[in-house]
C-alpha positions in Angstrom: -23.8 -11.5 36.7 -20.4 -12.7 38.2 -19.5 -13.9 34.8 -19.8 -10.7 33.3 -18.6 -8.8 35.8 -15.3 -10.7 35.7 -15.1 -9.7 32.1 -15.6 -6.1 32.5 -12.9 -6.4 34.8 -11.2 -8.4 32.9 -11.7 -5.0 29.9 -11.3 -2.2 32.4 -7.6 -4.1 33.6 -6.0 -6.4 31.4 -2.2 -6.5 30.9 -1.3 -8.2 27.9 2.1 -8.9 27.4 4.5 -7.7 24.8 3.9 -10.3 22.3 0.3 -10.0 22.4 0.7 -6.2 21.1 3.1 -7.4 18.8 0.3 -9.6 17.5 -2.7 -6.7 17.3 0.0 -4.4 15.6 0.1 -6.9 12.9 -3.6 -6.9 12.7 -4.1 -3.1 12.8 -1.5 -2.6 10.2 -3.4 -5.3 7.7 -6.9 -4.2 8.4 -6.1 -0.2 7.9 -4.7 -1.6 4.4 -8.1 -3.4 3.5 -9.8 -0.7 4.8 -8.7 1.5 2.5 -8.6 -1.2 -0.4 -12.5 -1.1 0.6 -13.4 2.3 0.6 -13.6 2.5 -3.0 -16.4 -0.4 -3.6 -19.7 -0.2 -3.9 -21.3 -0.6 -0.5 -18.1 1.7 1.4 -19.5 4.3 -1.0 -23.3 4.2 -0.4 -22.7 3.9 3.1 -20.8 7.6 2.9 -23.5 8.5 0.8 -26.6 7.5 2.8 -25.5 7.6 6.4 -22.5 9.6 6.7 -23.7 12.2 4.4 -26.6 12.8 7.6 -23.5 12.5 10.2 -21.5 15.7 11.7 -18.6 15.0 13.8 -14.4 15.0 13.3 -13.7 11.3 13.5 -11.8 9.8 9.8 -13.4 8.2 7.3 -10.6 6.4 6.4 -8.8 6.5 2.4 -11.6 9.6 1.7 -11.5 13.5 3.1 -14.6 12.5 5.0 -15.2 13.0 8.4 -18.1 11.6 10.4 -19.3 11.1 13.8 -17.2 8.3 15.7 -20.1 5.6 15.8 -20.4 7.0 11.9 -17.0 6.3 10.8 -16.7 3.5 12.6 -19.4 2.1 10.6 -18.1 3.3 7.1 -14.5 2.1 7.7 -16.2 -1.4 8.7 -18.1 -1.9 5.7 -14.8 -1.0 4.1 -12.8 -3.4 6.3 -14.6 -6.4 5.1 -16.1 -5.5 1.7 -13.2 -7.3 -0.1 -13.2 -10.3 2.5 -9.8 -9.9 2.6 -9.8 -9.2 6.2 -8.7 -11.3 9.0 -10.2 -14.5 10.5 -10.1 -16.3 13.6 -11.1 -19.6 14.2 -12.0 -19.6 18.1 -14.7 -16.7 17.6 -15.4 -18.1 14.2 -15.4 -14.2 13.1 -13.5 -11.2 11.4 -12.5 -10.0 14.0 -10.3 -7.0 13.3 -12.8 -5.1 10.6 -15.2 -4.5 13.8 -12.5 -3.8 15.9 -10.1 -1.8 13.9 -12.8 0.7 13.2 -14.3 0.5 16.7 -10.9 1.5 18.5 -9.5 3.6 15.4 -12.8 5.7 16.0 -12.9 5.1 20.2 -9.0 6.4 19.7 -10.0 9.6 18.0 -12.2 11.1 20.3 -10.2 10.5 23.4 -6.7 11.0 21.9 -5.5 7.7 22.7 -2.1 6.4 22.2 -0.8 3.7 19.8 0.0 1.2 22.7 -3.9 1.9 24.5 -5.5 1.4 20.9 -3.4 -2.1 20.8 -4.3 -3.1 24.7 -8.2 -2.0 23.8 -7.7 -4.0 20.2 -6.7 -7.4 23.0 -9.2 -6.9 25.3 -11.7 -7.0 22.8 -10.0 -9.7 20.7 -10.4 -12.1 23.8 -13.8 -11.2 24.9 -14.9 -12.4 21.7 -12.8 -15.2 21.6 -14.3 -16.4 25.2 -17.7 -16.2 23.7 -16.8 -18.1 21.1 -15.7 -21.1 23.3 -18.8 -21.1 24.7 -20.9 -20.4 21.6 -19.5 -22.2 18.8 -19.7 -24.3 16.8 -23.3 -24.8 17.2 -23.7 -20.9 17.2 -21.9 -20.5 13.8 -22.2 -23.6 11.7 -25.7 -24.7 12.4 -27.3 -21.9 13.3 -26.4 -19.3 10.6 -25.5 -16.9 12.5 -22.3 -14.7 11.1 -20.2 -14.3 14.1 -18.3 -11.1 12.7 -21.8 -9.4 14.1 -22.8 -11.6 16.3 -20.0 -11.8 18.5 -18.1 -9.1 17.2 -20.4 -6.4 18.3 -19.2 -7.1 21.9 -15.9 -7.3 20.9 -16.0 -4.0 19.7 -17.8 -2.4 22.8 -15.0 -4.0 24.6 -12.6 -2.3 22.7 -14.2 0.8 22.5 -15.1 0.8 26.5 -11.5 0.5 27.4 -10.4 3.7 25.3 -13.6 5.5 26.9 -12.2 4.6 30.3 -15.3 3.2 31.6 -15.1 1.3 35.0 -16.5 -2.5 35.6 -20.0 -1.3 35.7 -20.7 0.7 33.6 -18.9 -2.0 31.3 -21.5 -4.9 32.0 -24.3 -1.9 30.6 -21.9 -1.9 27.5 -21.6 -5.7 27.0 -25.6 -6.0 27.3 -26.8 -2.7 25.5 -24.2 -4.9 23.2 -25.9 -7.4 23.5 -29.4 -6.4 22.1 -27.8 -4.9 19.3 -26.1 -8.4 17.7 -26.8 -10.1 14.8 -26.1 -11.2 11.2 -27.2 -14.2 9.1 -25.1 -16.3 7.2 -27.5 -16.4 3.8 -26.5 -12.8 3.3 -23.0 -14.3 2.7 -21.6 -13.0 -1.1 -24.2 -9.7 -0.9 -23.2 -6.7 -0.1 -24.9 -7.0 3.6 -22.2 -9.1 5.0 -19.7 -6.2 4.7 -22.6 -4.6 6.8 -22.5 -6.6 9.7 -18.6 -5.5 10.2 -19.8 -1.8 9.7 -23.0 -2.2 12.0 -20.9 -4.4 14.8 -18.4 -1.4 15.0 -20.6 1.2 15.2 -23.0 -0.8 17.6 -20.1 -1.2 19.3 -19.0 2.3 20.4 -22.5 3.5 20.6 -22.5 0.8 23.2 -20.0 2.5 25.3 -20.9 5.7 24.6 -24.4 5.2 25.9 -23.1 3.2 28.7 -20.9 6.2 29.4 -23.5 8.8 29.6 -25.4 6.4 32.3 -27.4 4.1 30.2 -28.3 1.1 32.0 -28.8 -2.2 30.6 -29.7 -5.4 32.7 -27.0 -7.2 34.3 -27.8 -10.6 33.0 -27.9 -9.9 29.3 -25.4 -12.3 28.5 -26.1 -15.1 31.2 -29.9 -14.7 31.9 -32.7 -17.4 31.0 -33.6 -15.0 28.0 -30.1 -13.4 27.6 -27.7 -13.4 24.7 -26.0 -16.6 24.9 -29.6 -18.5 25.4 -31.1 -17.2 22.6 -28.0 -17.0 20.0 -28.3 -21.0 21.1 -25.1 -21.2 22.3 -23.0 -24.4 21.8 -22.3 -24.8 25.7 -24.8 -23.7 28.3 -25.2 -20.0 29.5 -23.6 -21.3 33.0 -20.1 -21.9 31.0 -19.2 -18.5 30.3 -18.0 -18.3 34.0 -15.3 -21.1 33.3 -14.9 -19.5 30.1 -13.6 -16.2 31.7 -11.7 -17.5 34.6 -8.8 -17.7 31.7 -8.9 -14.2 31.1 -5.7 -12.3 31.4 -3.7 -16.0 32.7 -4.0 -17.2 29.2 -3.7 -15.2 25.7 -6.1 -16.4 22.8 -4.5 -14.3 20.7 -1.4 -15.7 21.3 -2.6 -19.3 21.4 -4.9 -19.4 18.2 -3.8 -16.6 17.2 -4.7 -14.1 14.2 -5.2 -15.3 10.5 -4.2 -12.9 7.8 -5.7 -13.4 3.9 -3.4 -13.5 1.7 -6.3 -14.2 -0.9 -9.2 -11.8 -1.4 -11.7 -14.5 -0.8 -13.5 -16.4 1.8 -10.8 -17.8 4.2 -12.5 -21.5 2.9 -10.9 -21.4 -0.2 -7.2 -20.8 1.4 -5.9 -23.9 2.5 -7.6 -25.3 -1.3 -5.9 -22.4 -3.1 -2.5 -23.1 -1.8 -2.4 -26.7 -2.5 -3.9 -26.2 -6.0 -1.2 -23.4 -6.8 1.7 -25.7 -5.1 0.4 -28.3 -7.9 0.4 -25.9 -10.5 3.6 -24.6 -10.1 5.5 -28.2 -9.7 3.5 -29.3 -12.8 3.3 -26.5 -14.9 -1.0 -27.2 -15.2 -2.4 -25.3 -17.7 -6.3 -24.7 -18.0 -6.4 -26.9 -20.9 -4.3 -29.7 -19.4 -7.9 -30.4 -16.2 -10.0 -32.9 -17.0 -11.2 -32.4 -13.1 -10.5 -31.3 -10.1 -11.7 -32.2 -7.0 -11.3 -30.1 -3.2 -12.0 -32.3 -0.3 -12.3 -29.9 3.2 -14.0 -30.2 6.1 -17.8 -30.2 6.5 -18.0 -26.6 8.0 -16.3 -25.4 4.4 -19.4 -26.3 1.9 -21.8 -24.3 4.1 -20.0 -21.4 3.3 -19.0 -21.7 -0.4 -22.5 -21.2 -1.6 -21.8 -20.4 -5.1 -20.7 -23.0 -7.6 -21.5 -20.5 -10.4 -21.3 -17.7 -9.4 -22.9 -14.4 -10.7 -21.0 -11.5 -9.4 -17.9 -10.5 -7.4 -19.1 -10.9 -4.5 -20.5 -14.4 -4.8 -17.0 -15.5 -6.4 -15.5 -15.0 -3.1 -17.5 -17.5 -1.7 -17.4 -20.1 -5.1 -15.0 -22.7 -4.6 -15.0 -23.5 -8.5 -14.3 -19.6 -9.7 -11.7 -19.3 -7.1 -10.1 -22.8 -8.5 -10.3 -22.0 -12.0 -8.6 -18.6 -11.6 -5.9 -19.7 -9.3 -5.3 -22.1 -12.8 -6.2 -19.0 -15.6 -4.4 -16.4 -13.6 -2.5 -17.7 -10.9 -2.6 -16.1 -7.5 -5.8 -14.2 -6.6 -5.7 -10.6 -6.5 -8.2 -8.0 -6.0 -8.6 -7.7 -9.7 -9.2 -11.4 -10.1 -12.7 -10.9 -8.6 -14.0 -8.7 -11.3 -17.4 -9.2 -13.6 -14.6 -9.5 -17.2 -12.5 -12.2 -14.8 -15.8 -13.8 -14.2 -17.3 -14.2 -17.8 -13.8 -15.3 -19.3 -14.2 -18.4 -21.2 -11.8 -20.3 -19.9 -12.9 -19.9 -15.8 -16.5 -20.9 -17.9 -15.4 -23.6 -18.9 -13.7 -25.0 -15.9 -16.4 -24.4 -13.2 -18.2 -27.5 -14.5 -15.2 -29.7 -13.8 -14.6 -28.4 -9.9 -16.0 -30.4 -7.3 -16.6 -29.8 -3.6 -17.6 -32.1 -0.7 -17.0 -32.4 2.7 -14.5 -35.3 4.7 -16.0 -35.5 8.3 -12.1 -36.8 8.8 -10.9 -33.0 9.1 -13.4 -32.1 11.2 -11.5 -32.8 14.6 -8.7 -30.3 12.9 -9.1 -26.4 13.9 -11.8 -25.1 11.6 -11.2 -24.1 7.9 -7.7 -25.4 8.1 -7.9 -28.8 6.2 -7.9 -29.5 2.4 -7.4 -32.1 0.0 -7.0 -31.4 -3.3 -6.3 -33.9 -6.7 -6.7 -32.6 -10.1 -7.4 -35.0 -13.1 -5.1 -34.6 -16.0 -6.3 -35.0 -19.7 -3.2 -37.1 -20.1 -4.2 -39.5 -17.6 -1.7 -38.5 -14.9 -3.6 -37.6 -11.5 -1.3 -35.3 -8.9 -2.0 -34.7 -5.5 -1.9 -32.3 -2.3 -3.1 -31.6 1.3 -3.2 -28.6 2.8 -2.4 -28.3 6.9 -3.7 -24.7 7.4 -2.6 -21.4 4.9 0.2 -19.6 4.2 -1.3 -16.5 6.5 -1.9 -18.5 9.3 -0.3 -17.4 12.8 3.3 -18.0 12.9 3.3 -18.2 8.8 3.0 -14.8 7.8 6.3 -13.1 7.3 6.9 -9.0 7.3 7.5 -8.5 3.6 3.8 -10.3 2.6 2.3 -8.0 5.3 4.2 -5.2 3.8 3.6 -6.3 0.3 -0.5 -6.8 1.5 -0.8 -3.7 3.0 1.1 -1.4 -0.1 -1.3 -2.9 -2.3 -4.2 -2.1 -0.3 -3.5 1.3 0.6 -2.4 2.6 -3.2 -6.2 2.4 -3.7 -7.0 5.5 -2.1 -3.4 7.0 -0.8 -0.6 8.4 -3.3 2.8 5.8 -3.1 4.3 8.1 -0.9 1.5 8.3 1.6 1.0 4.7 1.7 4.4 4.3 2.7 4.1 7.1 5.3 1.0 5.1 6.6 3.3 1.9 6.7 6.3 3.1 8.5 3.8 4.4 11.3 2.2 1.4 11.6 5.2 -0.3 12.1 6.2 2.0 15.1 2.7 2.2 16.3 2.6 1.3 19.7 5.5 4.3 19.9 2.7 6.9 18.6 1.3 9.1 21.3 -1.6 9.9 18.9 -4.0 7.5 17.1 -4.6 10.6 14.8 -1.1 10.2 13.7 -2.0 7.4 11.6 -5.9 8.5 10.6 -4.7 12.1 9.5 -2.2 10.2 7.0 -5.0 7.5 5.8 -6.9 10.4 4.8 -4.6 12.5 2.9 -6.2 11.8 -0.6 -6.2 14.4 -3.4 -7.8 17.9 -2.7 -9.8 17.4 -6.0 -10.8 13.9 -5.2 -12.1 15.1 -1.5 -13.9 17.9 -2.8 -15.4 15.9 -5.2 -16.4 13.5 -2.7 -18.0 16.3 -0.4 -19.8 18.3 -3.0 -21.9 14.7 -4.1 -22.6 14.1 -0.1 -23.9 17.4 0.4 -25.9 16.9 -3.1 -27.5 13.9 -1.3 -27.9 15.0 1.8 
């Protein structure tokens, strides 16, 4: 109970400093973007039709003229958030962490009015709960266990968030963090389907329902998290339950956020394949490799990075994300991945066909002491006999790497999906200045200004279904 308590506090209180908002600005501004790269695909759109089409409320539905309740939305712009993959990672929590939290505090944010700066302190205070979880937790919790910490963890990360927008006091925020609690989940094998983009949706939404219950007096037991049968016991936590108190004496003295830090994608894939794709499209670039030139090539990472590329040959988009041989062979065929590299007719091509074969994968234990996800090796086999050569330390988008013009660049890309140029430009210059904002709803009115034929459209088919 202490432990948790001291967390609530730690939610209800926290002061980050100025270059710890700096840090969740940068986050905010690259998950809106993939948000609304998202909400065009496949599962953002039968969530909208299924669920929100049943949901009343005034909360945005973000890149569509949709509006939903806030636990509603919060869902839909999660699945959105992560249904590229192209979302951020850290490696303390082992989780996305904004595309539950974005949509937890962008909805949260709405229905209290909040500010740009309270939406960025709420973003922190939920960014470090889950990263003092994940101290404890991992790696046991995410690498052996198979449990996909964007839900697992991230679910009380986002009814962190969302309780510190909702004003609740310490008490009431323990009831959050173990209705919270109860509500966690998401497997690993349902990496590369469409239900992994679920568990961002379902851990924001579980999130502010969380809070919201908690806020009209629901009461959940004050061990949750600690107890013999709580969460961290049976989510088989890496340490033992007792270390979450150490775990959050550190809260608000020292900034995970600033320490680890945030990674941002610059590839639409699964953040495995980063470190890999850069030194394979270093190599091509200062040898001027051609498909036709590999007679092999071989990616050497650490032994965390083959239990999550599960899909030598891979089948459909969203299994490519997580295949280190397609994402190989197209960073060769086409150079750097886009979001159109990981379509079906990119897929089938020939040439990626007939390179698959020749990409290997296996794991060096000698990375393992390195942060998680950060080491590569790659050498690709010439059909001239040459053999060339590079490691990877980390990715380009790695804290401290990424510079304004690829965020800018990113985010453009992203948001021309569903906004006009001049919108998604709007959208950008009030990201920039967010924490200036006195309005949340300054930036959701403006992520929702598509067409009026393309929101009526969208609309009339939800009402159809519903």
């Amino acid at each position: 109970m202490r432990a948790t308590l001291k967390i609530a506090e730690f939610i209800m209180a926290a002061k980050p400093p100025a270059a710890a908002r700096q840090r969740a600005a940068t986050a905010l501004c690259d998950t809106v973007g993939v948000i609304l790269a998202g909400a065009s695909e496949a599962a953002a759109k039968i969530i909208r039709r299924t669920v929100v089409a049943e949901s009343h409320g005034n909360c945005r539905v973000l890149g569509t003229a949709v509006r939903a309740s806030a636990a509603d939305a919060a869902l839909a712009n999660g699945v959105a958030a992560h249904a590229h993959d192209y979302d951020d990672m850290c490696f303390v929590s082992m989780a996305h962490p904004s595309c539950a939290l974005v949509p937890s505090i962008v909805a949260a944010g709405e229905i209290t009015g909040a500010s740009g700066s309270a939406v960025l302190d709420a973003y922190i205070a939920g960014f470090e709960v889950e990263c003092c979880l994940g101290l404890v937790m991992n790696p046991r919790h995410y690498h052996e266990r198979g449990w996909h910490c964007t839900s697992s963890i991230g679910t009380l990360g986002a009814a962190a968030a969302a309780a510190r927008l909702l004003g609740l006091d310490a008490p009431s925020i323990v009831h959050t963090l173990g209705i919270a609690a109860s509500l966690a989940c998401g497997l690993k094998e349902n990496m590369g389907s469409m239900v992994k983009p679920l568990h961002a949706g379902m851990a924001a939404r579980n999130g502010v329902m969380a809070a919201r219950l908690a806020k009209a007096g629901f009461i959940a037991s004050e061990q949750s998290l600690d107890g013999p049968q709580g969460y961290l016991a049976a989510m088989d936590s890496q340490k033992p339950p007792s270390a979450l108190a150490d775990a959050a004496t550190d809260l608000g003295s020292r900034w995970e956020i600033l320490d680890s830090g945030i990674a941002v994608k610059l590839y639409p894939s699964c953040a495995a394949t980063h470190p890999p794709l850069d030194a394979l499209l270093g190599l091509k670039r200062r040898h001027n490799i051609a498909a036709d030139d590999i007679a092999g090539i071989d990616v050497e990472a650490d032994s965390m990075t083959p239990r999550l590329l599960i899909h030598p040959r891979p089948s459909t988009p969203l299994e490519a994300k997580f295949s280190m041989p397609f994402c190989a062979a197209a960073a060769i065929v086409f150079g750097h991945p886009t979001l159109e590299t990981f379509h079906m007719e990119k897929i089938g091509d020939p040439r990626i066909q007939k390179l698959l074969p020749l990409v290997t994968l296996r794991a060096n234990r000698d990375f393992d002491p390195a942060a998680h996800l950060s080491q590569a090796n790659v050498t690709v086999r010439l059909k001239d006999g040459r053999t060339v050569q590079e490691r990877a330390d980390g990715a380009r988008g790695y804290p401290g790497r990424l510079t304004d013009d690829e965020l800018s660049t990113k985010f453009l890309a992203c948001a021309e999906r569903s906004l006009t140029h001049t919108a998604a430009l709007q959208a950008l210059d009030v990201l920039r200045a967010i924490e200036t904002r006195s309005d949340i709803s300054d930036l959701t009115q403006l992520c929702s200004t598509v067409s009026e034929s393309q929101g009526v459209l969208e609309r009339d088919f939800i009402e159809r279904k519903s």
